[in-house]
N, CA, C and O atoms as a Tripos MOL2 file, in Angstrom:
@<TRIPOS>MOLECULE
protein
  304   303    76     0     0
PROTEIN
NO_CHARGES

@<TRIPOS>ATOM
      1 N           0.8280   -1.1720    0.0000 N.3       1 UNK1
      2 CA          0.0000    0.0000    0.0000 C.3       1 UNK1
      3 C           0.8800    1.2450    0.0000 C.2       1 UNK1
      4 O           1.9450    1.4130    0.5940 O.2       1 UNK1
      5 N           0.2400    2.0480   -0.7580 N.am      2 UNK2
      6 CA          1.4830    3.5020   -1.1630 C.3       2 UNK2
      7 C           1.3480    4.6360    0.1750 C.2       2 UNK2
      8 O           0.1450    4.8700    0.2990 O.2       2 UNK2
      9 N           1.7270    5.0050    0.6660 N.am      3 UNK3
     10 CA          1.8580    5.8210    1.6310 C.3       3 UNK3
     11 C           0.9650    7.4130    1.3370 C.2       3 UNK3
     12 O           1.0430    8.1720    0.3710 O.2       3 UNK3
     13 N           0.2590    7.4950    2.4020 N.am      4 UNK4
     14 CA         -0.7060    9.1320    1.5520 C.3       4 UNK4
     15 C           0.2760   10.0490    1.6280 C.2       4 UNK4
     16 O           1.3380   10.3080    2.1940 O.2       4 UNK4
     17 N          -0.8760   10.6230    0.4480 N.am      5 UNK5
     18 CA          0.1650   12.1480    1.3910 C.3       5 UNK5
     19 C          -0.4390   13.0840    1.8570 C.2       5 UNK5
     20 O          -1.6540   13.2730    1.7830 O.2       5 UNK5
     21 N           0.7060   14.0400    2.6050 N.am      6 UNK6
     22 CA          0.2170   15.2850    3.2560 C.3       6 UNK6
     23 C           0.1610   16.3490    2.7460 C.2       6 UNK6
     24 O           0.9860   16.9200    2.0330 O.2       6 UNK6
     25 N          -1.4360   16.8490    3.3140 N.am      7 UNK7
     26 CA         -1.7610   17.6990    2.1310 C.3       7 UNK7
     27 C          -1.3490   19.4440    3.0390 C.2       7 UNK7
     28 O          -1.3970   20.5980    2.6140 O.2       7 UNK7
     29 N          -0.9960   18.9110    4.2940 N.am      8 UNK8
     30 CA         -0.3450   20.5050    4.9930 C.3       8 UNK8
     31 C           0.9470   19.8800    5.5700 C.2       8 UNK8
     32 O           1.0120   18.7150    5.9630 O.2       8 UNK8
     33 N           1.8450   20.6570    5.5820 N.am      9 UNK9
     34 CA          3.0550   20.3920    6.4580 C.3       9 UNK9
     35 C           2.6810   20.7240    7.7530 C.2       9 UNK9
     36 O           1.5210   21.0910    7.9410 O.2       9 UNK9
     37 N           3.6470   20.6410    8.8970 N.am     10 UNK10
     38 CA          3.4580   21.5020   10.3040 C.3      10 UNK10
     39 C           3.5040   22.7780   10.0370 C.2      10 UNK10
     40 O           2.8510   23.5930   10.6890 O.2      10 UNK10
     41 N           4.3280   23.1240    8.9860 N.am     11 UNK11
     42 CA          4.8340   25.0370    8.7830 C.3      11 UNK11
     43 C           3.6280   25.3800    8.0300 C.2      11 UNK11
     44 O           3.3070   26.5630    8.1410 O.2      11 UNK11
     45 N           2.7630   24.5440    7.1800 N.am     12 UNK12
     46 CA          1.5540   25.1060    6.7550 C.3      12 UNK12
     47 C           0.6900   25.7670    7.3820 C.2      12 UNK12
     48 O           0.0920   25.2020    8.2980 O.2      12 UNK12
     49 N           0.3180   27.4820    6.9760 N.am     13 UNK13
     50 CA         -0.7350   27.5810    7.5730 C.3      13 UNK13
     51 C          -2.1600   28.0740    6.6180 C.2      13 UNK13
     52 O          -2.3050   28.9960    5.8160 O.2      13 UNK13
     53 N          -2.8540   27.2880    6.9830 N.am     14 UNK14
     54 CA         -4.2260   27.8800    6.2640 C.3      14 UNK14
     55 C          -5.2300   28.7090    7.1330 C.2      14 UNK14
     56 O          -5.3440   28.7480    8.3590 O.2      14 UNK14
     57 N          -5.8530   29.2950    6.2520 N.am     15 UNK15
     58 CA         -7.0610   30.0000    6.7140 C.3      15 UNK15
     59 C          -8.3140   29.7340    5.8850 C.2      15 UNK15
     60 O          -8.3010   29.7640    4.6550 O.2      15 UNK15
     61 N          -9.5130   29.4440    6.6980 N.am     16 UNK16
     62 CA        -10.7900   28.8090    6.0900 C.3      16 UNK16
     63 C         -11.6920   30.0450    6.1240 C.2      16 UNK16
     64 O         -11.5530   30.8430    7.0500 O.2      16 UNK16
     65 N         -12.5160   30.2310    5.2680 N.am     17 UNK17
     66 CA        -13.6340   31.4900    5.5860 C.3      17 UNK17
     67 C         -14.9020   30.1750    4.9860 C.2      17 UNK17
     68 O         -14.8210   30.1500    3.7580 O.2      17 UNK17
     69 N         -15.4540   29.6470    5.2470 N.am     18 UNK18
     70 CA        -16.6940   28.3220    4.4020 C.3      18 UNK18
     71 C         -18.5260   29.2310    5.2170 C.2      18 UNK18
     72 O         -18.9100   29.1350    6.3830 O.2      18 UNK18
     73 N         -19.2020   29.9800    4.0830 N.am     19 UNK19
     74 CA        -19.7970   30.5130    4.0540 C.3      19 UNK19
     75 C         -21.1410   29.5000    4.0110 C.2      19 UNK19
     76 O         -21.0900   28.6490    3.1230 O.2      19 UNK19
     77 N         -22.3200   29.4940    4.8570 N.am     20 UNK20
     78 CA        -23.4530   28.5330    4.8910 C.3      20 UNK20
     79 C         -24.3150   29.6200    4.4220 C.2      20 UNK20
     80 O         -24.4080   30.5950    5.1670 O.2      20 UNK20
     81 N         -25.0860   29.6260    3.1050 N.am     21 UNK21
     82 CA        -25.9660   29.9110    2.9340 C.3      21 UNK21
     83 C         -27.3600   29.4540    3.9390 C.2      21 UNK21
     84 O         -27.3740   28.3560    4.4950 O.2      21 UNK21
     85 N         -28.1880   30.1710    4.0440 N.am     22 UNK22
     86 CA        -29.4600   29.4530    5.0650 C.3      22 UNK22
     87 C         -30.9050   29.7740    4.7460 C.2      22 UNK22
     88 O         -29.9450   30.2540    4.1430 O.2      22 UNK22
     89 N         -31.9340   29.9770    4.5500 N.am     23 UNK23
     90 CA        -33.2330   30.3770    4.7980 C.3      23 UNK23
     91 C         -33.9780   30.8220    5.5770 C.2      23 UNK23
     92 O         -34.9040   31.5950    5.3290 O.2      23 UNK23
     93 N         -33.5700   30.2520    6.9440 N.am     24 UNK24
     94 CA        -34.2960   30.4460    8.2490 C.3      24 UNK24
     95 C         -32.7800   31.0450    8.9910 C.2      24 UNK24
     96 O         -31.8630   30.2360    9.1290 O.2      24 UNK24
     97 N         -32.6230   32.2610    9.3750 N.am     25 UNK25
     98 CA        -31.9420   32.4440   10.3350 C.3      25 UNK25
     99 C         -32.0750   32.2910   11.8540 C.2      25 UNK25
    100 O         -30.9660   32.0690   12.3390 O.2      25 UNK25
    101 N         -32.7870   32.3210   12.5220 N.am     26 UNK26
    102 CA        -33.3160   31.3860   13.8200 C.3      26 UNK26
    103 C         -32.5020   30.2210   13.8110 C.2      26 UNK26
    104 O         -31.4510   29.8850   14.3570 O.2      26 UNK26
    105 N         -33.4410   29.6320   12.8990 N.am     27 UNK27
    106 CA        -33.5470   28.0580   12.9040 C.3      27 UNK27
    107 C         -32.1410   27.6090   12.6270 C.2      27 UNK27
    108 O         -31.7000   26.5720   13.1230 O.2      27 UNK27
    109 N         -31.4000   28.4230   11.7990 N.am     28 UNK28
    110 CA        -29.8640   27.9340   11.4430 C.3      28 UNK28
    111 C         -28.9720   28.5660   12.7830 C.2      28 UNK28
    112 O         -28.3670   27.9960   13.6910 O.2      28 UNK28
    113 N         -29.1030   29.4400   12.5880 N.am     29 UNK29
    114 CA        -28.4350   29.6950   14.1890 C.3      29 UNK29
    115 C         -28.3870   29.1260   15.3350 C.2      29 UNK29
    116 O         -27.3950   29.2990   16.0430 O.2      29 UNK29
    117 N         -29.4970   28.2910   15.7770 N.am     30 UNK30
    118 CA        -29.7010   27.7140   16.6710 C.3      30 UNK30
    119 C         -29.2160   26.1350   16.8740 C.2      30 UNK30
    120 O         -28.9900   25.7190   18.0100 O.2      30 UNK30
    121 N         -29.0530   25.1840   15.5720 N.am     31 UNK31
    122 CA        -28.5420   24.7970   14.8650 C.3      31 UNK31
    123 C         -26.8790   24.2600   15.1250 C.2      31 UNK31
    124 O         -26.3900   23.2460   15.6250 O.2      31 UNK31
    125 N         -26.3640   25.4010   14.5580 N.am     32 UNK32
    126 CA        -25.3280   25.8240   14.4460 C.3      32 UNK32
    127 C         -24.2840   25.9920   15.8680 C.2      32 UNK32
    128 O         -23.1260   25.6110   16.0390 O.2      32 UNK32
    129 N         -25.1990   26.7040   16.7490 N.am     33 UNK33
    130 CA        -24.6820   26.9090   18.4130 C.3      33 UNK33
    131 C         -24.5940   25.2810   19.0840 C.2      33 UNK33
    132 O         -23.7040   24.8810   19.8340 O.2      33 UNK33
    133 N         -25.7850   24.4810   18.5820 N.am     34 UNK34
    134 CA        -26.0110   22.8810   19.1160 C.3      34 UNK34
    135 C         -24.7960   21.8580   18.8190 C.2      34 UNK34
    136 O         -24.3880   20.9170   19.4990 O.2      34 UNK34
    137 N         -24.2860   22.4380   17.3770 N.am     35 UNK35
    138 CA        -23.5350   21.4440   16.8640 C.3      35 UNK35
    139 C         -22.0020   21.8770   17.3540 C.2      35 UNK35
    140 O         -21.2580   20.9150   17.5440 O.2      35 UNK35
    141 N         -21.3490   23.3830   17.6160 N.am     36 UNK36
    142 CA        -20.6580   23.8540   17.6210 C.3      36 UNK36
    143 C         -20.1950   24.0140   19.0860 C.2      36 UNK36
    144 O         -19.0320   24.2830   19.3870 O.2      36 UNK36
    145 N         -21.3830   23.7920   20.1380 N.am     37 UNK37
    146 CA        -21.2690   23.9460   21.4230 C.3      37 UNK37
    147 C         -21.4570   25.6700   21.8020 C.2      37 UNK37
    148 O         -21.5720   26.0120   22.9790 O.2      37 UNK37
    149 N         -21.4650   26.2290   21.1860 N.am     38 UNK38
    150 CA        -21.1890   27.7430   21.6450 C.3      38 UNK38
    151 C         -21.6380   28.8210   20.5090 C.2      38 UNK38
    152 O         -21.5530   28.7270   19.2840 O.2      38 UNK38
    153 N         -22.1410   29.8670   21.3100 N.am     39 UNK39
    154 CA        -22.6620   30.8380   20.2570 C.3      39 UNK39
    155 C         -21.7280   31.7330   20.1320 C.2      39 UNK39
    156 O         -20.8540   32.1790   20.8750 O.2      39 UNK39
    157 N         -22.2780   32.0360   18.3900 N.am     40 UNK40
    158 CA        -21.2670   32.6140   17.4170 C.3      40 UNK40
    159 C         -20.0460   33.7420   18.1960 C.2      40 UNK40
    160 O         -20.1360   34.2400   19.3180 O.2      40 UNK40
    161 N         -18.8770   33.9310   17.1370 N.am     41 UNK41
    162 CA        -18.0270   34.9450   17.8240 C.3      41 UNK41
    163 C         -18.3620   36.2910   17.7340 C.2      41 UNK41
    164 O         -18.1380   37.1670   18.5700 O.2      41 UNK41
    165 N         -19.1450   36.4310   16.2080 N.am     42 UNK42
    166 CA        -19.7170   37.9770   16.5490 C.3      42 UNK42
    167 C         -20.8590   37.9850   14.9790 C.2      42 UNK42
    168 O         -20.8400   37.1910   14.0390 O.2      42 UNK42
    169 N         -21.6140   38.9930   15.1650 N.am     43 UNK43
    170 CA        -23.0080   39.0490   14.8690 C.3      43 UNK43
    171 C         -22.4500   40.2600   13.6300 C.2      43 UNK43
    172 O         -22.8480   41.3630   14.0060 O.2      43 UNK43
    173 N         -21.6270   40.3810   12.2320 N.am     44 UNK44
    174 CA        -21.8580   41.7980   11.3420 C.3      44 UNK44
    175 C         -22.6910   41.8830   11.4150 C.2      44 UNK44
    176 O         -22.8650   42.7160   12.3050 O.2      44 UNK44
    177 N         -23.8150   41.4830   10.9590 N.am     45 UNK45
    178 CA        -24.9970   42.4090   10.9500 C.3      45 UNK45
    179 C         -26.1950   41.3320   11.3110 C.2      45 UNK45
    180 O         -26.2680   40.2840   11.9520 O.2      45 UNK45
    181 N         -27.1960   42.2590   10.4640 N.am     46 UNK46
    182 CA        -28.7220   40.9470   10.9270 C.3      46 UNK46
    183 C         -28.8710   40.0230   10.1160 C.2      46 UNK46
    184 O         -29.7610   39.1860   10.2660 O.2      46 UNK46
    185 N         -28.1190   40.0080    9.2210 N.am     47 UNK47
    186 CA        -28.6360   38.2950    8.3010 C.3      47 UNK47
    187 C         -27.1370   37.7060    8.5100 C.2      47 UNK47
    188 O         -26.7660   37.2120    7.4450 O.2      47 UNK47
    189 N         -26.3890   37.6200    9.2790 N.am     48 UNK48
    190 CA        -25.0030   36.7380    9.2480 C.3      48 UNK48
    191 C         -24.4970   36.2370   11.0230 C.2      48 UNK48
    192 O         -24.6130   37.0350   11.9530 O.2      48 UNK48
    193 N         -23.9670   34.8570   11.2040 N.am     49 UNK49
    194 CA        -23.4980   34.9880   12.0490 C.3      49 UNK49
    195 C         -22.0970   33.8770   11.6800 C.2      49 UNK49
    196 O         -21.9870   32.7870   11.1190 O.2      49 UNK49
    197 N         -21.0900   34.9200   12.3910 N.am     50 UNK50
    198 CA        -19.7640   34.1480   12.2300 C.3      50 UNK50
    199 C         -18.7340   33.1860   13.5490 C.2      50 UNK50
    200 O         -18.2670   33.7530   14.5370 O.2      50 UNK50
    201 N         -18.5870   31.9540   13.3110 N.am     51 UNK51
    202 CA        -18.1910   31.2280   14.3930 C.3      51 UNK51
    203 C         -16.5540   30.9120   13.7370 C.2      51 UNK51
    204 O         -16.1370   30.4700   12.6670 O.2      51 UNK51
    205 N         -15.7120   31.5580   15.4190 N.am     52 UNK52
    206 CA        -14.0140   31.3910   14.8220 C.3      52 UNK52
    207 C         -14.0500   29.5110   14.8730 C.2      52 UNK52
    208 O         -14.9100   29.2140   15.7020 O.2      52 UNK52
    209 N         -13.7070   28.8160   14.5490 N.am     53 UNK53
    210 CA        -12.8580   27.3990   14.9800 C.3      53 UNK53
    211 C         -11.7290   27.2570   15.1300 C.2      53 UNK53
    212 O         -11.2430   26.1490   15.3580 O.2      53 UNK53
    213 N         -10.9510   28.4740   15.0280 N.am     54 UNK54
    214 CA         -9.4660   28.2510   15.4060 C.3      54 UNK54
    215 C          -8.8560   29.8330   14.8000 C.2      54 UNK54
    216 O          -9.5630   30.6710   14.2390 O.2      54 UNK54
    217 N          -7.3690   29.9700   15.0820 N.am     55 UNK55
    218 CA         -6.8680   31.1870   14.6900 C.3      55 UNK55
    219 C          -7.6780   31.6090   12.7720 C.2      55 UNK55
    220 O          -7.8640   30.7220   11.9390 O.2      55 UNK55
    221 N          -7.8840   32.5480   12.6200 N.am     56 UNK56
    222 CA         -8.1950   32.2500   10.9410 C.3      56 UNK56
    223 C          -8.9010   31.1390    9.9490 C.2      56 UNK56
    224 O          -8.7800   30.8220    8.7660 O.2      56 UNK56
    225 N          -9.8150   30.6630   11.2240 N.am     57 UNK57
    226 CA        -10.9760   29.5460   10.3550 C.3      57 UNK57
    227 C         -12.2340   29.8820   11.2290 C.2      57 UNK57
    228 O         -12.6980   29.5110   12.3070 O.2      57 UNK57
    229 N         -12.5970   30.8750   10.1140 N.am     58 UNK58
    230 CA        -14.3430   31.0410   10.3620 C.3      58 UNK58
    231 C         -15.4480   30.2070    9.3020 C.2      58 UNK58
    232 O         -15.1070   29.9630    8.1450 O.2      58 UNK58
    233 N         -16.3900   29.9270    9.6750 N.am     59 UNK59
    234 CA        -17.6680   29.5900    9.2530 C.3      59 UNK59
    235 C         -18.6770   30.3740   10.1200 C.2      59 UNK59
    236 O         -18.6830   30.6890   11.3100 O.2      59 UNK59
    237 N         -19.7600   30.6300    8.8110 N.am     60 UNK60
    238 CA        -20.6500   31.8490    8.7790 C.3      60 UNK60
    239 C         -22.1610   31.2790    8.1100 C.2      60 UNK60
    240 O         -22.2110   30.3940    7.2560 O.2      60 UNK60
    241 N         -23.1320   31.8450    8.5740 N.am     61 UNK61
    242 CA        -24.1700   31.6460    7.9420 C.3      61 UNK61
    243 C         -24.6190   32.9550    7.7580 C.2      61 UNK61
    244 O         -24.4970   34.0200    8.3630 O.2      61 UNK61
    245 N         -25.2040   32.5410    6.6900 N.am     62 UNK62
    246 CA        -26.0130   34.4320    6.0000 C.3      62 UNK62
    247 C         -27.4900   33.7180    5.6630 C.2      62 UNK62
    248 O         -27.7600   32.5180    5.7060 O.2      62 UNK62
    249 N         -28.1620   34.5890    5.3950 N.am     63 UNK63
    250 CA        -29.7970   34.5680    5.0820 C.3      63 UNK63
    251 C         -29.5510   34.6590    3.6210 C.2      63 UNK63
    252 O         -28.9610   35.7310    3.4840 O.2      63 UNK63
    253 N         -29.6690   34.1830    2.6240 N.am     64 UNK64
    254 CA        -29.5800   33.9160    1.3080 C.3      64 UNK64
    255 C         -30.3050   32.5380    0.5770 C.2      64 UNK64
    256 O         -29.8440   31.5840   -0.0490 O.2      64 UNK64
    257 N         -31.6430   32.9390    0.9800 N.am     65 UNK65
    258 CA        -32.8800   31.4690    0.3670 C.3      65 UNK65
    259 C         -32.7320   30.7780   -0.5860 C.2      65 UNK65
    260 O         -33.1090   29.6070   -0.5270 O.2      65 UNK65
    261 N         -32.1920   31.2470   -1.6480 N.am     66 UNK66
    262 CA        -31.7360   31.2880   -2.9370 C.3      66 UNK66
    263 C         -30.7530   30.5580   -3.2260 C.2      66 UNK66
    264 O         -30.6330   29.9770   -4.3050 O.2      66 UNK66
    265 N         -30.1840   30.5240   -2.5660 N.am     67 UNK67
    266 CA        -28.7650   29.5900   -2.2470 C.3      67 UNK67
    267 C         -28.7080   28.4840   -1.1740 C.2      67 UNK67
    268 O         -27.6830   27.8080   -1.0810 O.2      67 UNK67
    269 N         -29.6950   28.2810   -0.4120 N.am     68 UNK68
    270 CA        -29.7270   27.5330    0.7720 C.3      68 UNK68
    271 C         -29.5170   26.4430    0.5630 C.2      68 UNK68
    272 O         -29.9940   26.2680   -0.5580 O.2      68 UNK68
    273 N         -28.8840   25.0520    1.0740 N.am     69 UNK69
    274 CA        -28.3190   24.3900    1.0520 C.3      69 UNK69
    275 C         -27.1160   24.0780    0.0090 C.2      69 UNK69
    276 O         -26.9760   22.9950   -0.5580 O.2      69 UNK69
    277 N         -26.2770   25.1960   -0.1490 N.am     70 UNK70
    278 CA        -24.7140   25.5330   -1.0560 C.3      70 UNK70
    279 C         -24.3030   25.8750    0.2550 C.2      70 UNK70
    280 O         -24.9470   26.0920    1.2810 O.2      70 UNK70
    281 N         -22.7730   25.8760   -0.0660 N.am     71 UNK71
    282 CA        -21.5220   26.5770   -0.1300 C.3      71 UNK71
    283 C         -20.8770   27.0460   -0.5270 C.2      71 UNK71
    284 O         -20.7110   26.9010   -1.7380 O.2      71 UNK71
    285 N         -20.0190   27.9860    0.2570 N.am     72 UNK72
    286 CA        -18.8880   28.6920   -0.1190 C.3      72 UNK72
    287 C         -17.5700   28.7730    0.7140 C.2      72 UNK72
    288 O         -17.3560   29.3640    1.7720 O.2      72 UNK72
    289 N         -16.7250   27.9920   -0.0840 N.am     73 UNK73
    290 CA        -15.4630   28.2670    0.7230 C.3      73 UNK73
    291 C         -14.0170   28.3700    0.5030 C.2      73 UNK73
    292 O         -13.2430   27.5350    0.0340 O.2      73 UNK73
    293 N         -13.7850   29.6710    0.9760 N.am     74 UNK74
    294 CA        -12.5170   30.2750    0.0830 C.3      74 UNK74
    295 C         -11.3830   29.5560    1.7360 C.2      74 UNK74
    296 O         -11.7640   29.3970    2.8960 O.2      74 UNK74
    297 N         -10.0330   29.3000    1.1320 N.am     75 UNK75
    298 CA         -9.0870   29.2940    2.1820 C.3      75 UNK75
    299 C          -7.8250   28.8530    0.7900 C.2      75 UNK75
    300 O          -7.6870   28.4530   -0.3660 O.2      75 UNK75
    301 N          -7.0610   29.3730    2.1930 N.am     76 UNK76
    302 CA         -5.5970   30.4500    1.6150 C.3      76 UNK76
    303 C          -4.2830   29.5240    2.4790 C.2      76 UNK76
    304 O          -3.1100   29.8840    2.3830 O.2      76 UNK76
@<TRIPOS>BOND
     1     1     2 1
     2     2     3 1
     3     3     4 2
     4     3     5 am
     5     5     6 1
     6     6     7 1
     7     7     8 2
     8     7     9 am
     9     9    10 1
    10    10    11 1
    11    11    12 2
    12    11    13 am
    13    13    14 1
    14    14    15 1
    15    15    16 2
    16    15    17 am
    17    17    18 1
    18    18    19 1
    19    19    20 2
    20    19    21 am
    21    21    22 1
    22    22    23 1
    23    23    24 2
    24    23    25 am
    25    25    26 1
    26    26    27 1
    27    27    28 2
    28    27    29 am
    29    29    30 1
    30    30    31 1
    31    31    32 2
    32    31    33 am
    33    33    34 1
    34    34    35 1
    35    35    36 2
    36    35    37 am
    37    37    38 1
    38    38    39 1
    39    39    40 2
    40    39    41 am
    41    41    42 1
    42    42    43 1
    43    43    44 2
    44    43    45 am
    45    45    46 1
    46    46    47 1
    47    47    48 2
    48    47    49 am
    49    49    50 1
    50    50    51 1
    51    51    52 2
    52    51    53 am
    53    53    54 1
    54    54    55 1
    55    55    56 2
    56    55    57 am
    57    57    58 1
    58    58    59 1
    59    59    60 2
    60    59    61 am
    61    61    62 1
    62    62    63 1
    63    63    64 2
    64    63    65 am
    65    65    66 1
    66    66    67 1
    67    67    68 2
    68    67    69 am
    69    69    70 1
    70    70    71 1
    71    71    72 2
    72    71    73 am
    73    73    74 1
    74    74    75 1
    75    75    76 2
    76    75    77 am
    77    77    78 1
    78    78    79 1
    79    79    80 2
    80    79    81 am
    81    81    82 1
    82    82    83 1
    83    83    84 2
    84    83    85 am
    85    85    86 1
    86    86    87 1
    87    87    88 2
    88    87    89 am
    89    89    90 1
    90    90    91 1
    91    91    92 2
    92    91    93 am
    93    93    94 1
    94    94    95 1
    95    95    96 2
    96    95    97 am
    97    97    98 1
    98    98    99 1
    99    99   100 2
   100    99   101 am
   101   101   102 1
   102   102   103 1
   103   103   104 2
   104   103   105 am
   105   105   106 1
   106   106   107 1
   107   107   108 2
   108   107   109 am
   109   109   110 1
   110   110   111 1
   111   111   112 2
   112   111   113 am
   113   113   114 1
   114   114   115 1
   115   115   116 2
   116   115   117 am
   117   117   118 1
   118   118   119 1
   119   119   120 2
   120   119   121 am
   121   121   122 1
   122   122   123 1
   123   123   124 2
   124   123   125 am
   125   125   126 1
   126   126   127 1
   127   127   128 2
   128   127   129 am
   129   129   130 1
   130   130   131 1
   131   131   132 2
   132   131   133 am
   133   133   134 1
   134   134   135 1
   135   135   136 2
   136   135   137 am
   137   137   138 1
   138   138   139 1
   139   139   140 2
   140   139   141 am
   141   141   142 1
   142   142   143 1
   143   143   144 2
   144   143   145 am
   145   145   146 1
   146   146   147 1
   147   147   148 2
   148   147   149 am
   149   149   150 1
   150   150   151 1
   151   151   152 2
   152   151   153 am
   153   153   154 1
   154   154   155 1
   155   155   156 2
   156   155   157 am
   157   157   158 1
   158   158   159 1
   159   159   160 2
   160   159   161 am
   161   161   162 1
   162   162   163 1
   163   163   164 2
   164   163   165 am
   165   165   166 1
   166   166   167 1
   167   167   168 2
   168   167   169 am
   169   169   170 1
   170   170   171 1
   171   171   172 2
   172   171   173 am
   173   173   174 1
   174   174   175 1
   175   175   176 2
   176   175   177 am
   177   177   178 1
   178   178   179 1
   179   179   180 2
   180   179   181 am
   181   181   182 1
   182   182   183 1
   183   183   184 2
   184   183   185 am
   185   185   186 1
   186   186   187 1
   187   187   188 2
   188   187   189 am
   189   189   190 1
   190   190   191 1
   191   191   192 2
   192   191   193 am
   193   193   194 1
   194   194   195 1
   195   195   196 2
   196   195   197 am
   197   197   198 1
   198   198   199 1
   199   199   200 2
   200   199   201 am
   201   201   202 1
   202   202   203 1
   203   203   204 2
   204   203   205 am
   205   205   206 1
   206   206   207 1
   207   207   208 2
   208   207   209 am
   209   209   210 1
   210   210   211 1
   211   211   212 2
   212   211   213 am
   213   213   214 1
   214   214   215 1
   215   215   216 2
   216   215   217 am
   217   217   218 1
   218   218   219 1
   219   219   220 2
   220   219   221 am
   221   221   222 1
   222   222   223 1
   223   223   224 2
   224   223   225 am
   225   225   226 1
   226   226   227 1
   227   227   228 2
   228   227   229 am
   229   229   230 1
   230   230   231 1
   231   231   232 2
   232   231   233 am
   233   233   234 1
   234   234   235 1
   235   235   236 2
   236   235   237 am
   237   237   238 1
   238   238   239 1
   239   239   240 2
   240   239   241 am
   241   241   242 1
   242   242   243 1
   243   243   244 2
   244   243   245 am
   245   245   246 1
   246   246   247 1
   247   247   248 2
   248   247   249 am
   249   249   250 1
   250   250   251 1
   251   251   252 2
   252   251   253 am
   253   253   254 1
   254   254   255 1
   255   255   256 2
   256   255   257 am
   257   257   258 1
   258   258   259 1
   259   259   260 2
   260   259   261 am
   261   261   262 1
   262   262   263 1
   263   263   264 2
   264   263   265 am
   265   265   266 1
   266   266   267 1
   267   267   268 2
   268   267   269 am
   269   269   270 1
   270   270   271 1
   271   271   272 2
   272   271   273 am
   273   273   274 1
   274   274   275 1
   275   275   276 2
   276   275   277 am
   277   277   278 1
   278   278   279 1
   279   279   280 2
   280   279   281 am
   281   281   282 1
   282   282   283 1
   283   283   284 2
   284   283   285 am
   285   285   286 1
   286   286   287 1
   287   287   288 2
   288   287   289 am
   289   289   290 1
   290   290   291 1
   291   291   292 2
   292   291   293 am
   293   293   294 1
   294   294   295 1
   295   295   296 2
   296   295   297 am
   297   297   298 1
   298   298   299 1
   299   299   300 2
   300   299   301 am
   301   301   302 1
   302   302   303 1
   303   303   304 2
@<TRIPOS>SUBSTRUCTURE
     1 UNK1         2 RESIDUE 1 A UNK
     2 UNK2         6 RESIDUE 1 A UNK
     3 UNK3        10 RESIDUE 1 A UNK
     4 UNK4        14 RESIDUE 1 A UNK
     5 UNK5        18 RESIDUE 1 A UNK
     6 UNK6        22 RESIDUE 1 A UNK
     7 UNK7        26 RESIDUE 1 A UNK
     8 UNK8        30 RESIDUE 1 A UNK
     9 UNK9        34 RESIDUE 1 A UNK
    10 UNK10       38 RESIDUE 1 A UNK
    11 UNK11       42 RESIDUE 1 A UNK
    12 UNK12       46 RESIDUE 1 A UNK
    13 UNK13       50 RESIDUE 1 A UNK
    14 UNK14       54 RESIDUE 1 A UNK
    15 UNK15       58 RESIDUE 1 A UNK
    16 UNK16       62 RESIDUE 1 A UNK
    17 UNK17       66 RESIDUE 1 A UNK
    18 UNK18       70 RESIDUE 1 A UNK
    19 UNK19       74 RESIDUE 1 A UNK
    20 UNK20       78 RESIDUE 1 A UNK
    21 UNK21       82 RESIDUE 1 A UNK
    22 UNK22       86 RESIDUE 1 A UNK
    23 UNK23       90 RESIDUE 1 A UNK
    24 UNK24       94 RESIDUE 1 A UNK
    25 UNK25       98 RESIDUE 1 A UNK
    26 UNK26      102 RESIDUE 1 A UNK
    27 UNK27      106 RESIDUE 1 A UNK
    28 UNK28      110 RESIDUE 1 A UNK
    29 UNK29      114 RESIDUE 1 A UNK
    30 UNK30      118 RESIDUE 1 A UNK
    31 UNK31      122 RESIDUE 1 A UNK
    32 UNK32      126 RESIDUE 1 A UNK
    33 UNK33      130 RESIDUE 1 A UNK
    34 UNK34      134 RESIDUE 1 A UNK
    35 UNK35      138 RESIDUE 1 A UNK
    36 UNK36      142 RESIDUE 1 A UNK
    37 UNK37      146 RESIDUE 1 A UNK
    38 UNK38      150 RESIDUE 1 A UNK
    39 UNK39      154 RESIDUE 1 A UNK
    40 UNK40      158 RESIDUE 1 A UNK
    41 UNK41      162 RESIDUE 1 A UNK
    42 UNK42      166 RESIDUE 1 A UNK
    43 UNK43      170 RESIDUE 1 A UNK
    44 UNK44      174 RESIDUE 1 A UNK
    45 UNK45      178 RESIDUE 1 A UNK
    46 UNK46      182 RESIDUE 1 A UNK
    47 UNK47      186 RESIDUE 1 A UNK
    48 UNK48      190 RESIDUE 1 A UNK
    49 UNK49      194 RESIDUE 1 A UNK
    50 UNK50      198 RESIDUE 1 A UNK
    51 UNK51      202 RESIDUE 1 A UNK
    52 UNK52      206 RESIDUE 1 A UNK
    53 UNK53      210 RESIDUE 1 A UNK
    54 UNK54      214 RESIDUE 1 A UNK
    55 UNK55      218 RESIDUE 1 A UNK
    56 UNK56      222 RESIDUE 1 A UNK
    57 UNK57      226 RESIDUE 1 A UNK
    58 UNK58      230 RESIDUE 1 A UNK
    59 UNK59      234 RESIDUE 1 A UNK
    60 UNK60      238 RESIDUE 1 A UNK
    61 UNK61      242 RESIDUE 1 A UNK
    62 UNK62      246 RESIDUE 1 A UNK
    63 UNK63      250 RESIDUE 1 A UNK
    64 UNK64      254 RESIDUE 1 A UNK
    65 UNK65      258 RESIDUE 1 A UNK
    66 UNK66      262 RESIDUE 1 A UNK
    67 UNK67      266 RESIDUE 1 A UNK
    68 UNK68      270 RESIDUE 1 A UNK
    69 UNK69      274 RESIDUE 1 A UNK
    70 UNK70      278 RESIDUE 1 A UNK
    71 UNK71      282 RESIDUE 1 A UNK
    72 UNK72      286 RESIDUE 1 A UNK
    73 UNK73      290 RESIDUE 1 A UNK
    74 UNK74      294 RESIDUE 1 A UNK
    75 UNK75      298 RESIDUE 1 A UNK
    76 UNK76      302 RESIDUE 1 A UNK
């Protein structure tokens, strides 16, 4: 069997921004705090809430019906 590989070194560092489109903001928020253990790190505005998971890895939900059940996720 071939050995995997690694797709970060230790010196790698990434940063995640993975954007949740939603429909129901309540309902995703609430959601979101259940699965995550803890409510969000901070509120921009009224249709978004953003949760850190580590230095430079956020996930976010926005109110965007239209898009609800997509993603988006940029990392660097």
């Amino acid at each position: 069997m071939s050995e995997t590989a690694k797709v970060f070194s230790k010196t790698t560092r990434a940063d995640l921004f993975a954007d949740f489109p939603v429909k129901d903001y309540a309902v995703s928020s609430n959601w979101y705090q259940r699965l995550l253990g803890c409510p969000p790190a901070f509120l921009p505005n009224e249709i978004k809430a953003v949760w850190e998971l580590a230095e430079n890895r956020y996930i976010f939900i926005k109110v965007q019906p239209e898009h609800a059940g997509h993603t988006f996720n940029l990392s660097s």
